[in-house]
C-alpha positions as CSV (number, residue, x, y, z in Angstrom):
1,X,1.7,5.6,-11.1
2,X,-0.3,6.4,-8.4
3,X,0.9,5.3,-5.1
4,X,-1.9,6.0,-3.0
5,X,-0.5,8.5,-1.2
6,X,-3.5,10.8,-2.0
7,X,-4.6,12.9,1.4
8,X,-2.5,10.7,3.8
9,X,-0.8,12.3,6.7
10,X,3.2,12.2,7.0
11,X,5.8,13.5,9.5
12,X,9.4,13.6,7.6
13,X,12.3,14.7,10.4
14,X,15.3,16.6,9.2
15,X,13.0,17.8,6.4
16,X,14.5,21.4,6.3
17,X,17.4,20.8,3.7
18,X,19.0,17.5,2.1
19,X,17.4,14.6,1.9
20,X,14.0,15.0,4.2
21,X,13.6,18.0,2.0
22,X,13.7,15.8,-1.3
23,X,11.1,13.8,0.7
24,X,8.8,15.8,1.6
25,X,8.6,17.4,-1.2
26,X,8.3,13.9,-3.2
27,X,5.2,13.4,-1.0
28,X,3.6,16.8,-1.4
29,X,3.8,15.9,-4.8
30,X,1.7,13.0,-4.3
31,X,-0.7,14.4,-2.6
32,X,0.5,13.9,0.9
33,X,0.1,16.3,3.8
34,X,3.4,16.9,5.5
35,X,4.5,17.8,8.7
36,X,8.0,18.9,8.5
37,X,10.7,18.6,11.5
38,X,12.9,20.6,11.6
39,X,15.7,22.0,13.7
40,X,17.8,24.4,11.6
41,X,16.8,26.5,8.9
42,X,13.5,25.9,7.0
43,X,13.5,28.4,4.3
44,X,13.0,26.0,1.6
45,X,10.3,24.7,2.9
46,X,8.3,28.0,3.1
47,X,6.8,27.9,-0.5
48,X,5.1,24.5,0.7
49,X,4.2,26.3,4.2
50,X,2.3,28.8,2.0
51,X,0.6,26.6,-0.5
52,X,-0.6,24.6,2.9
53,X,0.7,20.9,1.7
54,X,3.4,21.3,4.6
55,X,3.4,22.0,8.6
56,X,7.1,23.3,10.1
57,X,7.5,22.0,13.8
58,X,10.6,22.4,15.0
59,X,12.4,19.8,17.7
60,X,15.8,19.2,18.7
61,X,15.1,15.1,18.6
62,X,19.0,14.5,20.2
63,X,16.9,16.0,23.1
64,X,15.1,13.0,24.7
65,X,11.9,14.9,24.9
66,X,12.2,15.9,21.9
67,X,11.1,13.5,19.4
68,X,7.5,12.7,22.1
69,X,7.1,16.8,21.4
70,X,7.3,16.6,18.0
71,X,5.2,13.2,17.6
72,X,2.4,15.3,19.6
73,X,2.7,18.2,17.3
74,X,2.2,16.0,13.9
75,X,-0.7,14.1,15.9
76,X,-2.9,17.1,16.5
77,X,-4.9,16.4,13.8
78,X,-5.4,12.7,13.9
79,X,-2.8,9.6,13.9
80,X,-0.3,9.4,11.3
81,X,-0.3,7.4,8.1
82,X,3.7,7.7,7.2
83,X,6.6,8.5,9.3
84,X,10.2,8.9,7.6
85,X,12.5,8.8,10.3
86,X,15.2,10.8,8.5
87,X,17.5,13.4,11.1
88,X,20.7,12.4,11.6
89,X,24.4,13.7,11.8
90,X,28.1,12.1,10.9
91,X,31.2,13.5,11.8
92,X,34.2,12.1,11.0
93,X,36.8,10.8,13.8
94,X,40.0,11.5,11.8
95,X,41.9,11.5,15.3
96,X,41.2,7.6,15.6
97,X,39.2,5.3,17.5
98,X,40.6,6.1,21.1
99,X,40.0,10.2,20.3
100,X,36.6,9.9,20.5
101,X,34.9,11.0,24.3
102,X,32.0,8.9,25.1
103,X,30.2,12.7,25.2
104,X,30.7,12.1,21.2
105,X,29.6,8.3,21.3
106,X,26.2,9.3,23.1
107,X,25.3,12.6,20.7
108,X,25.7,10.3,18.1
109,X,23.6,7.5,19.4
110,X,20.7,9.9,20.8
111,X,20.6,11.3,16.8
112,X,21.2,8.5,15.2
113,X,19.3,6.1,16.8
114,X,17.6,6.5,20.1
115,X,15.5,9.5,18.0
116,X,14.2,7.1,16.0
117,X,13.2,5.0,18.8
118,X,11.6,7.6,20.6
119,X,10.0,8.7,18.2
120,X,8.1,5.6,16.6
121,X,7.6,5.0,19.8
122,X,5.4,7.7,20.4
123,X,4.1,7.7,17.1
124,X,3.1,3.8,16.6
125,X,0.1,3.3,18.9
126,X,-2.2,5.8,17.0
127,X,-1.4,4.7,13.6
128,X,-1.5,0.8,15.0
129,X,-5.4,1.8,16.3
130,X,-6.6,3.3,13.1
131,X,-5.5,0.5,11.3
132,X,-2.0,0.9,9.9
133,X,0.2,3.0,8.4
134,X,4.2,2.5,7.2
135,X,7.3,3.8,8.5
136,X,10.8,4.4,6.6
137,X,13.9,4.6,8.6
138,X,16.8,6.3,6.8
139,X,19.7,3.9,7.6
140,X,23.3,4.0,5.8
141,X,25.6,1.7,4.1
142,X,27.6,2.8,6.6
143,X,25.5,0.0,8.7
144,X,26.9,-2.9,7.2
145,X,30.1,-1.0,5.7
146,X,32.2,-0.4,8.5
147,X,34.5,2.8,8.3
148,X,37.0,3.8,11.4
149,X,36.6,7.3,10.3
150,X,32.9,7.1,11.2
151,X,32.9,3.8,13.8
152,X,30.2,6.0,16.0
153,X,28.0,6.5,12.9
154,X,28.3,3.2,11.4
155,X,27.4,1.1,15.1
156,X,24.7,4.0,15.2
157,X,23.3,2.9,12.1
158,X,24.2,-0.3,12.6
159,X,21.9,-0.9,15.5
160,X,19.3,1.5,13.4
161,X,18.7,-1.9,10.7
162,X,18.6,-4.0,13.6
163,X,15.6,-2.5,15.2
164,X,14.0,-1.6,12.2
165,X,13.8,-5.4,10.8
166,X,13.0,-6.2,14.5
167,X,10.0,-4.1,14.9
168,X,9.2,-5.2,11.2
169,X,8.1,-8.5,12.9
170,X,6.3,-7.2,15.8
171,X,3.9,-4.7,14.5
172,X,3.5,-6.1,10.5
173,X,0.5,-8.4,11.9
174,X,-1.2,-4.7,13.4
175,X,-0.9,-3.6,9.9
176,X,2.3,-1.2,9.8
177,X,4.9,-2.0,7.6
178,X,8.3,-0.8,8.5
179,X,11.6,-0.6,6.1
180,X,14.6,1.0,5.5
181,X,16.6,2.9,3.0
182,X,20.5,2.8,2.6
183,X,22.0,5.5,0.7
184,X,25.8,5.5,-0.4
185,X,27.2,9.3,-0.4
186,X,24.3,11.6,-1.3
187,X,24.9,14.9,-3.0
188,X,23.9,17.0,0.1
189,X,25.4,19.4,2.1
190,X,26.6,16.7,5.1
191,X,29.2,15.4,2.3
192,X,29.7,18.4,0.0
193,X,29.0,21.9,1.9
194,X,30.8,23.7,4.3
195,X,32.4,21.9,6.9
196,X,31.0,18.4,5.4
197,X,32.5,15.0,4.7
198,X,34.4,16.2,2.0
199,X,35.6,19.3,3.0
200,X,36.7,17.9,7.0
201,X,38.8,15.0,5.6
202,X,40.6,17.5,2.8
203,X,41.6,19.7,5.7
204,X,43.0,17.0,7.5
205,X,44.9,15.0,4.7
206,X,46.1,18.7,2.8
207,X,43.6,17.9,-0.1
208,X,41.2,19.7,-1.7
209,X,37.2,18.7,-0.5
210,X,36.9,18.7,-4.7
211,X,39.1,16.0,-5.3
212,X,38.1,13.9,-1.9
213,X,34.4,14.2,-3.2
214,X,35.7,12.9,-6.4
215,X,37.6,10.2,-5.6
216,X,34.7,9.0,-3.2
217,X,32.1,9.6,-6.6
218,X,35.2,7.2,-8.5
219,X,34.1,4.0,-6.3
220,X,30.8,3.2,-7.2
221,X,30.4,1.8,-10.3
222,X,28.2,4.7,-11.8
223,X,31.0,7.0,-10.7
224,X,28.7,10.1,-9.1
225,X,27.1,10.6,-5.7
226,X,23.4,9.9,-5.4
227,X,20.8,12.5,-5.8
228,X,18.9,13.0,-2.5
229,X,15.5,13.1,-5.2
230,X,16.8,9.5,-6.0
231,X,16.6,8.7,-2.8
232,X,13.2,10.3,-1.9
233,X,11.6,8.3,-5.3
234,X,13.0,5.1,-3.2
235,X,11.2,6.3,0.3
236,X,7.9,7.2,-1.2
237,X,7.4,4.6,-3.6
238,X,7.9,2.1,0.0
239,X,5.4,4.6,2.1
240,X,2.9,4.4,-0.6
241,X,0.2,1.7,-0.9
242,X,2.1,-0.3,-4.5
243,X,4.1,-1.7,-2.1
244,X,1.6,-2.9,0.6
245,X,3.2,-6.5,0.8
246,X,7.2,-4.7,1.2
247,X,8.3,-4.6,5.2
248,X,10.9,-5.8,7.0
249,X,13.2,-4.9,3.6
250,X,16.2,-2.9,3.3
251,X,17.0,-0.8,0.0
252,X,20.6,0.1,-1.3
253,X,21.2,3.1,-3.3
254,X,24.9,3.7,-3.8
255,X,25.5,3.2,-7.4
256,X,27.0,0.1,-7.0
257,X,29.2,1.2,-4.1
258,X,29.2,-1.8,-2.1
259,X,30.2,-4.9,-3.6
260,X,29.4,-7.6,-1.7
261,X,26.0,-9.5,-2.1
């Protein structure tokens, strides 16, 4: 299927491991050229680097000029057609609602949400004047899925739906269609590597991070975690141009995690 995705220009954050890394390299192999963010490490990225489908900038986006630095950076060479506004962190607040110092309320909200603002905001008027373009916002069910042990992640992500359905409405008439994606747990290192989900709350609760991972997997009705390439199949199919009537829409993959309608 071709998506039309063919020679467009892309800027994926958080694109050096995990998810963003499944994405980017979904849209490489569509023919996209990507401009990778990145904070960390990005040696998984450098066989793309050298085949010259991808472009490594690095930004620290919790910075607030962070996420106007990197927009100029993917800009240099003309406005951008997809933006997948993917970098984000969760740490879990086993210590309770009252532990957590508004220092740890506002790192999550600059990553978590006020990135993504910044960000689009810098990003939207050049792909609004060449005629349109799409953005994807990873989200969480998190948003609508409340969880004490992440309350600063889930009102993070929360607001993050909001905004996105919000600006949907305002720029869909300039031609930029904006949606988001909701994954349940994804096999990636921010739930299974070292210091992760998993392995945090087994320390805490004298568990092993196997067997919290595993009861977590036992919830959803397909019983496993999702595969951050499932979710990148999700985020490029809604960038790409077979679903040029989709915005304003939010996707759940979760293997049947949540319940509710």
């Amino acid at each position: 299927m071709d998506l039309g995705l063919d020679g467009k220009r892309a800027l994926v954050t958080g694109a050096g491991r995990g998810i963003g890394l499944a994405i980017t390299q979904a849209l490489v192999r569509e023919g996209a050229h990507v401009v990778a963010g990145v904070h960390g490490d990005a040696a998984e990225l450098d066989e793309l680097v050298a085949a010259g489908s991808v472009r490594v900038e690095r930004a620290d986006l919790a910075a607030q000029a962070g996420p106007e630095q990197l927009a100029r950076a993917a800009q240099e060479d003309g406005p951008l057609d997809v933006l997948v506004n993917n970098a984000g962190a969760v740490h879990p607040r086993l210590e309770g609602f009252a532990a957590i110092t508004d220092d740890e309320w506002l790192d999550t909200w600059n990553l978590d949400f006020m990135a993504v603002v910044r960000l689009t905001r810098a990003v939207l008027p050049a792909m609004m004047a060449a005629g349109g373009g799409t953005v994807v916002n990873i989200v969480s069910v998190n948003a609508f899925l409340p969880d004490p042990g992440v309350i600063d992640y889930c009102a993070a992500k929360a607001a993050l739906a909001n905004f996105s359905k919000a600006l949907s409405k305002e720029v869909g008439p300039r031609g930029v269609r904006v949606n988001t994606v909701s994954p349940g747990p994804v096999s990636t290192g921010l739930w299974l590597g070292d210091r992760g989900v998993a392995q945090t709350v087994a320390a805490a609760q004298g568990a092993s991070a196997q067997d919290v991972a595993a009861n977590q997997a036992a919830q959803a009705a397909t019983g496993r975690f999702t595969a951050p390439e499932e979710v990148a199949d999700l985020v490029v199919l809604l960038a790409g141009e077979r679903a040029g009537n989709v915005t304003g829409a939010d996707f759940v993959i979760d293997g049947g995690l949540v319940t509710t309608l």
